[in-house]
N, C-alpha and C positions, 0 to 999 in steps of 0.2 A: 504493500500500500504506500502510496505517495506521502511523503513525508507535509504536509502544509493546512494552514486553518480549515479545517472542513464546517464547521458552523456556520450554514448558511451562504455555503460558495456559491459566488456566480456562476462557475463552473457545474456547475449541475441543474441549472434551470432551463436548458435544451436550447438557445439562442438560435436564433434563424432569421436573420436580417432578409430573406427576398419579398415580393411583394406578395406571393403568393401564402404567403407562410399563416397559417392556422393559429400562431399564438401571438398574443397582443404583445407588444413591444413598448419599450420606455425609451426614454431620450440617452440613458445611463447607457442605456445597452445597446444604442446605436452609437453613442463615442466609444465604446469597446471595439466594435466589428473594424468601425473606420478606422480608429487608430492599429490593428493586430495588421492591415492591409501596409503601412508605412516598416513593419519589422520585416520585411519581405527586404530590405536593403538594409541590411545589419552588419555591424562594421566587424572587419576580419580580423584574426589574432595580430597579424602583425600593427595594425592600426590602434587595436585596443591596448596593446603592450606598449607604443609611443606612445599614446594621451597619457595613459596612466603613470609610466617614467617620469615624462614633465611633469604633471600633477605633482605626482609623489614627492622627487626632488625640491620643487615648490614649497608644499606643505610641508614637508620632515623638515624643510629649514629653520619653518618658523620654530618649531618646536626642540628643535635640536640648539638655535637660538638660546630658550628659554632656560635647557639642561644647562646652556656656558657657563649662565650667571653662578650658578650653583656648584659648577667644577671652582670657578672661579674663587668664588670663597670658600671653598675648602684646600682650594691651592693656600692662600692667605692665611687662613687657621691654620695650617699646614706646618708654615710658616715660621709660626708666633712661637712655638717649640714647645708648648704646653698640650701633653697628650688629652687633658681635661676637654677643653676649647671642640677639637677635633671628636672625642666621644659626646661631648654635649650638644652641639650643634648635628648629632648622626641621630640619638636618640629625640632631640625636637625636630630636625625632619623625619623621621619616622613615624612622629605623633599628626605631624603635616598631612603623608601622606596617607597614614591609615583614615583621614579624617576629611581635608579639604582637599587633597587630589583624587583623593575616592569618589568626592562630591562632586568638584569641578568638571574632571573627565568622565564619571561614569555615570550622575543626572543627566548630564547633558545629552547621554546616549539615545533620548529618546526626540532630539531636535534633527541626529544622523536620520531616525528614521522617517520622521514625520514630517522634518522641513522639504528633506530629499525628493521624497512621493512628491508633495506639495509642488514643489519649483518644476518638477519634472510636467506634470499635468497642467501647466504654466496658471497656478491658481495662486499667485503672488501672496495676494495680503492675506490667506490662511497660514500661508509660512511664516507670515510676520504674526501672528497670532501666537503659532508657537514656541517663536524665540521672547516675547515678551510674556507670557505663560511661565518660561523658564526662568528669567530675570527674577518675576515673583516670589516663586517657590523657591531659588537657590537664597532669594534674603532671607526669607525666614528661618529657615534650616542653618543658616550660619550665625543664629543667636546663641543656641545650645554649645557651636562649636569653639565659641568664644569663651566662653562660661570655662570650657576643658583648656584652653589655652591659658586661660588665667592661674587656674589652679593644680598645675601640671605636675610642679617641683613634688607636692607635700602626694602626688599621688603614685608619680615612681618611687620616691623611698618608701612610702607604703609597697608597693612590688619588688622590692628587694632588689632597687638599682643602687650604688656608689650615690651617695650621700654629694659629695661634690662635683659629679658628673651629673646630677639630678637637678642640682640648684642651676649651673650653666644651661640643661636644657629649659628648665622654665622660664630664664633669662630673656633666652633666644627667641620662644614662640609668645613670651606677651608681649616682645618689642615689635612683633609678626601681622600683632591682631589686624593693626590697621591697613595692610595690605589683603586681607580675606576676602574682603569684597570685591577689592579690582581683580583679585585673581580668577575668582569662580565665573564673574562678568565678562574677565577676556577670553574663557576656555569658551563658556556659551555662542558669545562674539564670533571667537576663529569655528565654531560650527557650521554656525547659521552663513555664514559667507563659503565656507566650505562646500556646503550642500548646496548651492545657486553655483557652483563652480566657479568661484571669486578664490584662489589659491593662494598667489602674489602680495594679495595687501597687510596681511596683519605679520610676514615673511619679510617684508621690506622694513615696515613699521619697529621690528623686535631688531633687524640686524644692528640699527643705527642704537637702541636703548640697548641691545647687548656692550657694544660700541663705550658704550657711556657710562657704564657697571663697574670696569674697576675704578674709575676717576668719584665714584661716588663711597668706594670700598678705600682707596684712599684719604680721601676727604674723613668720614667716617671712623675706620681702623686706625690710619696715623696721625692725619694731623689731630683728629676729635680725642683719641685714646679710648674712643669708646668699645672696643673690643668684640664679643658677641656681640653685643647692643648693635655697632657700629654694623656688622656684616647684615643682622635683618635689616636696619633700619634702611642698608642699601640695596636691598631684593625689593622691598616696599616701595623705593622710587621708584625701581624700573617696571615695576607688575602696574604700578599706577598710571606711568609714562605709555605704557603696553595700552591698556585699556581706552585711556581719556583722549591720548591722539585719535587714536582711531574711533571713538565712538563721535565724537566734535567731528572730525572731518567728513565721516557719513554723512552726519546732519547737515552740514553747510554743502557739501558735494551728492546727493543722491545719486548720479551717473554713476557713483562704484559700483550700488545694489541693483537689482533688477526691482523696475517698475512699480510700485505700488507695495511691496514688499517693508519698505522699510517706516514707522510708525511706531509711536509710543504707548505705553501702557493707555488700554483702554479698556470699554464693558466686555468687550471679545477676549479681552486678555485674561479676565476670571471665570470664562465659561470651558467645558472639555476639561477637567484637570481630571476627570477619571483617565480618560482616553490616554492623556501626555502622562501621568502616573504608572499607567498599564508597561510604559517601556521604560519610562525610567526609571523606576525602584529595579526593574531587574537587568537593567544596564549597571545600575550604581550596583549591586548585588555580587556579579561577575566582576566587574571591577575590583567590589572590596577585599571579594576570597583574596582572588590572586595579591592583591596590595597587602590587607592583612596576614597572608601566610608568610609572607617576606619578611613583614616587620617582625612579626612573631620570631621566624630564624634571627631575625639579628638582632632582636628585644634578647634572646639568648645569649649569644653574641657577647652581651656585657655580662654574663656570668662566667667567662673564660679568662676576664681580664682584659684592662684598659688598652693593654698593646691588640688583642687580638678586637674586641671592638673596633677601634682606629682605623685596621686594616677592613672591618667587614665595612664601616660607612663607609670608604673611598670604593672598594668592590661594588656597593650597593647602587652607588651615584653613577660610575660605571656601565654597571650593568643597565640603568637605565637611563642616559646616556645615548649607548647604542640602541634601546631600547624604540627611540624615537623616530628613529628610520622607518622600521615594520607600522610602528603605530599612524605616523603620516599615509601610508598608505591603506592603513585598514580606514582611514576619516577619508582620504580620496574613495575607495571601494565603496563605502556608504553612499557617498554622492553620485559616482557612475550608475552604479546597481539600483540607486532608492530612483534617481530620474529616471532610469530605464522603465524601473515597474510601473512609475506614475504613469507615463507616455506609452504604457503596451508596448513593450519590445523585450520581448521577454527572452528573444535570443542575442540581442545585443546585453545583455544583462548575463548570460550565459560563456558569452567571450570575455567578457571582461574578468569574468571568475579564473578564466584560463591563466589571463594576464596577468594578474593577482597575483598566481600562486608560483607562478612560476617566476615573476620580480621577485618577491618576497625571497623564495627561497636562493636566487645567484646572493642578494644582500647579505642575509644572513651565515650565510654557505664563507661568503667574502670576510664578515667581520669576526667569524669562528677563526679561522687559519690567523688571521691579525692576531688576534688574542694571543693565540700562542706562540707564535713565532717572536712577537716584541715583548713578551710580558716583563721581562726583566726592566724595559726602558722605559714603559708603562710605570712600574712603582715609582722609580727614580722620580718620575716629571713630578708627582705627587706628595712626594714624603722624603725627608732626610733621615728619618728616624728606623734605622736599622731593622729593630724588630718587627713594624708594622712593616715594610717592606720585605724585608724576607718573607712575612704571614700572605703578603699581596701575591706574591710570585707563585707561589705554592697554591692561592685560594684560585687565581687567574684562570691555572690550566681546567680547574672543576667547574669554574662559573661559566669557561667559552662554552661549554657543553649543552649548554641552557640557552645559546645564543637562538639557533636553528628553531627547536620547536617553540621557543618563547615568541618568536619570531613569524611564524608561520602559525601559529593559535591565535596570533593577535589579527592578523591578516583576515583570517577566517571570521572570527566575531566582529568584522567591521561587515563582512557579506551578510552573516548570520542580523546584524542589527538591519541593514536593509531592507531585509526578508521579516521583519516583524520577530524574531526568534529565539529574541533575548532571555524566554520563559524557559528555552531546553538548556540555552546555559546554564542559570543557575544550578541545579542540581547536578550536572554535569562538573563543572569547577568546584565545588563542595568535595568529590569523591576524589578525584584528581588531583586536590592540591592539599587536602585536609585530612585525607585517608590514606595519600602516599605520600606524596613530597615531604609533607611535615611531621608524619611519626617518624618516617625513613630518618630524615635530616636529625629529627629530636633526637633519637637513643646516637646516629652514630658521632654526633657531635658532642654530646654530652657524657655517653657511658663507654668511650671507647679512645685509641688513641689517635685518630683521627682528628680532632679537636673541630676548628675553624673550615677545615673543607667538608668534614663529616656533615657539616650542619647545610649543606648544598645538595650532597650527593643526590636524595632524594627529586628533586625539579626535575632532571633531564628525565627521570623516569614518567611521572606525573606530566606534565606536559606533551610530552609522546602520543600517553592514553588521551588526553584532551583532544588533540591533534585528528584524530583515527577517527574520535564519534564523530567530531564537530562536520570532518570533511566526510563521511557517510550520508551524516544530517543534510549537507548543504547537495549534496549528488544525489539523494533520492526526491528531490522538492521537483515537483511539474510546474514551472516558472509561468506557465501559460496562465494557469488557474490564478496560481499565486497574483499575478499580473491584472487577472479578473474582478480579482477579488478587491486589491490596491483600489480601480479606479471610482469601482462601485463608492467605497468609503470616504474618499476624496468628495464624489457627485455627491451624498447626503451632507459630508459638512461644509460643502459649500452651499448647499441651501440653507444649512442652518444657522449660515452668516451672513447678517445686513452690513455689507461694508460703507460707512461714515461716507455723506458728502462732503 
C-alpha cells in the first residue's frame, strides 16, 4: 500500500474532466486535471541536480554564515587559556540548542511545508499568513524559554555539572536573552523566503554581519574585558543585524518577495493555528530528539572532565558546522518539492528527490574523507591546549562517521516535510536516536575505556537505521495523489481567506 494521507484523498473520488463524464465536477478539480497536463514537461535529473546545487550553495551559505560566528568565539575562548570559558560557553550552547535552535529550526518546519505548497499554487498572501502565524507562536513560546535562561546556573549544579563551569554557563545565556527573538524571527524569515525560492538575500545579508562579528568580539572580549559577557553580547549584535536589515529592507523594497505575499500581523494571522501546529510540533519534535540526544552525549561529556568536555564543545560546533551544508539543502528540497506538489507536478517533484540525494551524499561523502585526513590540523586551528587536542584528534576520526548519514537523514526530512510527513518522523527518531545512538554512546563512554569517543560511537549506527525507513517512506509515497490531495487543501483555505483591500 502507498505510503500517503489516505483520509479523504482526492485521489479516490474517480475524477473525469471530459464533457461527457456522469459525475458533477468542482472548480478544485478542474485546476487539478489542468494543472497534472503542465507535469507532462518535467524537468530532467540533470537540470534538477543544477537548480538545486545553486540553490543549495546559496542557502548552506547563509547558514554556514551563521555557524562562523560561533567557531569564531570559540576560536576566542579558545584563546583566553581558561579551560572554564570554553566548557561554559559549550554547556550554554547546549542549553541554546536543546531549546531555541530546537525552536527556531524545527517550529518553523511547518512554514517549509505550508509556505512551499502555498507559493507553488501561486496563492501568495496564504503564505504570508503563515509566516506571520509563525512570528506569533514562536513569541510566545520564547517566554518560558527565557524564564530557563535566567535561571540556568543554580539548575546544572542541581544536575551534577562543575560548580564553576555552571556559573560561566549561566553567565553566557542571560547575556543571550536579548538576542532570542531576532534569532527565532531570522530562522522563520530565511524560511519563508526560502520557500518562494528567494535563496541569495538573507546569504548576502549574514556574509557582511559574519564580516563584522569578530570587530564586535573584539570591541566586547578586549577592549570591554567583558569576557563570556562580551562573546554573547557579540552573537546578539549580529542575530539582531541578521534579522532587522532584512526584515526593514522587505518592507521598504517588496520587489524581493513575491507579490502580495509579504504583510503584517493580521485577523488571518490568528486563524489555522491547528492546521500550522499539525506540522510544526512534529517538525520541532524530530528536531528536538536528534538536538536533545547530542546535548545529552555531551551534557555527559562534563562528567569525564573539563579537558574532555572542551574537546566535545569544539567537536560539537564542528560537527554542526559541517552540518549546514546537508541542512541548506534539505530547506532548498522543501521549497522545490513543497512548489512542485502545490502546482501538480508531481514528477518534477520526483526528480528532484533524485537530485537530492545524490548532492547530499558526493557532500557528505566529501567532508567525511576531510575529517580524517586533516584532523590533526583541524584541532591545532582550534585549541593550544594539549589535552583537548589530543581528545579532538582521536574524537574527529568517530564523529566523521556520522558525517554521511547525518547528512543524508537531514536531506531526506526536508523531502519528508514537503510531503506533509513530519508525523512518521517523530517516532521514527525517538527509536533511532534514543534506543540506539544514546544507550550505545551512554554505557561505552561512561563504563568502559573508550571514554570521549565511546560516547559517539552509537550515531553512525542510529542514523543509518533513520536513513533506510525515512528513504523506504519517501519511495513508496504515489506523488500523484499526494499532489491531489496538496491542491485540494490549498483550494478550501483559500476560500476561507478574505484577503484585506
Amino acid at each position: 500500500m502507498d505510503v500517503e494521507e489516505n483520509n479523504d484523498d482526492a485521489s479516490e473520488q474517480g475524477y473525469d474532466m471530459h464533457s461527457d463524464s456522469p459525475h458533477p465536477v468542482n472548480k478544485t478539480q478542474i485546476e487539478i486535471e489542468s494543472t497534472e497536463i503542465e507535469d507532462r514537461d518535467y524537468v530532467s535529473l540533470f537540470e534538477a541536480t543544477k537548480e538545486l546545487t545553486i540553490a543549495s550553495i546559496t542557502c548552506a551559505g547563509g547558514l554556514l554564515l551563521r555557524r562562523t560566528t560561533e567557531i569564531f568565539n570559540y576560536m576566542v575562548l579558545g584563546r583566553l587559556g581558561d579551560p572554564n570559558l570554553v566548557s561554559g560557553a559549550g554547556l550554554g550552547n547546549s542549553t541554546i540548542n536543546m531549546t531555541l535552535i530546537a525552536l527556531g529550526l524545527g517550529f518553523t518546519g511547518a512554514i517549509e511545508t505550508l509556505a512551499s505548497r502555498a507559493f507553488g499554487r501561486k496563492n501568495n498572501y496564504l503564505a504570508g499568513c503563515y509566516y506571520t502565524r509563525a512570528q506569533v507562536i514562536l513569541t510566545i513560546i520564547l517566554i518560558p524559554i527565557c524564564l530557563l535562561f535566567w535561571y540556568l546556573t543554580p539548575i546544572l549544579i542541581y544536575l551534577g555539572q562543575e560548580v564553576e563551569v555552571s556559573k560561566v554557563a549561566g553567565r553566557f545565556v542571560r547575556a543571550w536573552i536579548p538576542g532570542t527573538f531576532m534569532f527565532v524571527q531570522t530562522e522563520a524569515l530565511r524560511k519563508f523566503l526560502v520557500a518562494q525560492g528567494q535563496y541569495s538575500f538573507m546569504t548576502k545579508i549574514q556574509l557582511v554581519t559574519a564580516m563584522l562579528h569578530p570587530l564586535w568580539l573584539y570591541i566586547n572580549v578586549y577592549c570591554f574585558n567583558l569576557s563570556i559577557e562580551g562573546v554573547a553580547f557579540s552573537t546578539v549584535i549580529t542575530h539582531s543585524l541578521n534579522f532587522l536589515i532584512a526584515y526593514v529592507w522587505i518592507t521598504l523594497d517588496q520587489s524581493i518577495v513575491k507579490e502580495g505575499c509579504w504583510h503584517f500581523v493580521n485577523k488571518d494571522s490568528f486563524i489555522g493555528y491547528f492546521e500550522f501546529l499539525k506540522f510544526a510540533i512534529p517538525s520541532f519534535l524530530n528536531l528536538g530528539l536528534e538536538v536533545w540526544s547530542f546535548q545529552f552525549i555531551h551534557f555527559r561529556a562534563g562528567f569525564l572532565g573539563t579537558t574532555q568536555l572542551g574537546a566535545s564543545v569544539i567537536l560539537m560546533n564542528l560537527q554542526t558546522f559541517l552540518f549546514m551544508a546537508p541542512f541548506g539543502t534539505s530547506l532548498v528540497a522543501s521549497s522545490l518539492i513543497g512548489n512542485s506538489l502545490g502546482a501538480s507536478k508531481p514528477k518534477t517533484a520526483n526528480m528532484y528527490i533524485k537530485a537530492i540525494i545524490a548532492t547530499v551524499t558526493v557532500i557528505t561523502v566529501t567532508f567525511t574523507l576531510c575529517l580524517m585526513v586533516f584532523r590533526h590540523q583541524i584541532a591545532a586551528i582550534f585549541t593550544t591546549n594539549e589535552g583537548i587536542r589530543q581528545e579532538m584528534v582521536t574524537g574527529i576520526l568517530v564523529t566523521s562517521l556520522i558525517t554521511f548519514p547525518d547528512g543524508l537523514h537531514t536531506a531526506l526530512f526536508g523531502i519528508m516535510k514537503a510531503m506533509g510527513y513530519q508525523h512518521y518522523g517523530t517516532p521514527i527518531s525517538f527509536v533511532c536516536y534514543w534506543m540506539f545512538a544514546v544507550p550505545i554512546g551512554y554505557y561505552l563512554g561512561t563504563n568502559s575505556k573508550y571514554g570521549l569517543r565511546g560516547l559517539w560511537i552509537g550515531y553512525p549506527i542510529g542514523l543509518t537505521i533513520l536513513c533506510i525507513i525515512s528513504l523506504y517512506l519517501i519511495l513508496r509515497t504515489n506523488f500523484k495523489k499526494l499532489s491531489q490531495k496538496v491542491v485540494e487543501k490549498l483550494e478550501v483555505q483559500k476560500l476561507n481567506l478574505e484577503k484585506p483591500s
